[in-house]
Residue, then its C-alpha position, 0 to 999 in steps of 0.5 A: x929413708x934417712x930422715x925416717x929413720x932419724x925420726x924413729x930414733x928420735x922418737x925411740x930416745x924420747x920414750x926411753x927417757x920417758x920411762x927412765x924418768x917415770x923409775x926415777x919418780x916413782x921410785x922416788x915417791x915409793x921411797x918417801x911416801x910411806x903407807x904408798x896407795x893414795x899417799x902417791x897421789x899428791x905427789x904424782x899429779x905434782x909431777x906428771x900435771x903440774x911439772x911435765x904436763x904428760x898428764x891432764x888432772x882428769x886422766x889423774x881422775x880416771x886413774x884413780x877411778x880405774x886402780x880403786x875398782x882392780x885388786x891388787x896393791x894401790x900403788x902398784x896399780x897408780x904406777x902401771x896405769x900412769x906408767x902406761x898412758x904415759x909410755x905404753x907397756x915400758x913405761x908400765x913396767x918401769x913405773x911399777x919396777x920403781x915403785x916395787x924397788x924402795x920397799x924391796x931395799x928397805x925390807x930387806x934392810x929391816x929384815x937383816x939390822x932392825x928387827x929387834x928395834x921395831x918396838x922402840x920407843x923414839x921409833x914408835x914415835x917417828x911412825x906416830x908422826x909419819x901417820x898424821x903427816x899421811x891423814x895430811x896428804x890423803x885430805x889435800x888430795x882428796x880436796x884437790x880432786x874433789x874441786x876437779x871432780x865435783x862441777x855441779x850438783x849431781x857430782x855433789x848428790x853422788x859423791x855425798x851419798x858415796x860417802x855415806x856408803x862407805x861411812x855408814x854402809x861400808x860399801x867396798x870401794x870397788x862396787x862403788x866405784x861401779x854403782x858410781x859409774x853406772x849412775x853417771x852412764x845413765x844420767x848423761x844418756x837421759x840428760x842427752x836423750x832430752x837435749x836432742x829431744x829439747x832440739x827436735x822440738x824447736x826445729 
């Protein structure tokens, strides 16, 4: 019973620290990443794939596809998602309490100093150099997860025509994401359909 109970403690400080950590992150990239949603992404896989290893580049993957296809804000959809593969329903609420908190601070702090500066100039030319150093972070993602994503010519087919939706069609995301999803359903099940075919026949 002792050892049990041990082991349930153990167990209970191992998920607090979880989600102690996941605030500290995602606060932390709530706080630098401006502009948030995807902006995030980089540099949450850095920290829950590459760092800890709490998390595979497919579930990333799979979050993405997830948050694209719910309303809501983005980020606060990535930090619930991630914060609950991670440490179930407090890890949830951690990740979305550290990524709500940042901009809590900062609008606040704009709201009581910084309004009558808003349209200064060195102040419009910081926010024009913040947007470039976006459009950077939003194309490595992207290009890191197409390399994940696309492993042969029918993701590539799929993401080349999802990309001319959007672009020409401007297809809402969410609707493509499920077009997405529903081709790719109906691909595996006749690709399996004629591999147990293909096996029958050589029997």
């Amino acid at each position: 019973m002792s050892e049990d109970n041990h082991s349930q403690g153990e167990v209970d400080a191992s998920k607090l620290s979880r989600c102690l950590t996941l605030f500290r992150i995602f606060a932390g990239i709530s706080a630098v990443a401006l502009g948030g949603g995807l902006i995030m992404l980089p540099v949450a896989t850095r920290e829950f794939v590459d760092r800890r290893g709490w998390l595979t580049q497919d579930d990333m993957l799979d979050t993405v596809a997830i948050i694209q296809s719910l309303p809501g804000i983005i980020a606060v959809n990535m930090s619930s998602l991630i914060g609950f593969r991670i440490a179930g329903i407090a890890g949830a609420a951690c990740g979305t309490l550290g990524v709500i908190f940042p901009p809590f601070v900062v609008i606040l702090i704009i709201a009581y100093c910084l309004t009558n500066f808003l349209d200064h100039p060195y102040l419009a030319g910081v926010f024009l150099g913040v947007r470039a150093g976006v459009c950077a972070m939003i194309l490595f993602a992207v290009i890191r997860m197409g390399k994940q994503a696309i492993r042969g010519w029918f993701e590539a087919v799929l993401a080349l025509f999802g990309f001319i939706g959007v672009l020409v069609f401007d297809i809402n995301a969410a609707l493509l994401v499920v077009i997405a999803g529903c081709v790719g359903f109906c691909f595996q099940s006749i690709r399996q359909r004629l591999v147990i075919d293909s096996e029958g026949g050589k029997q």
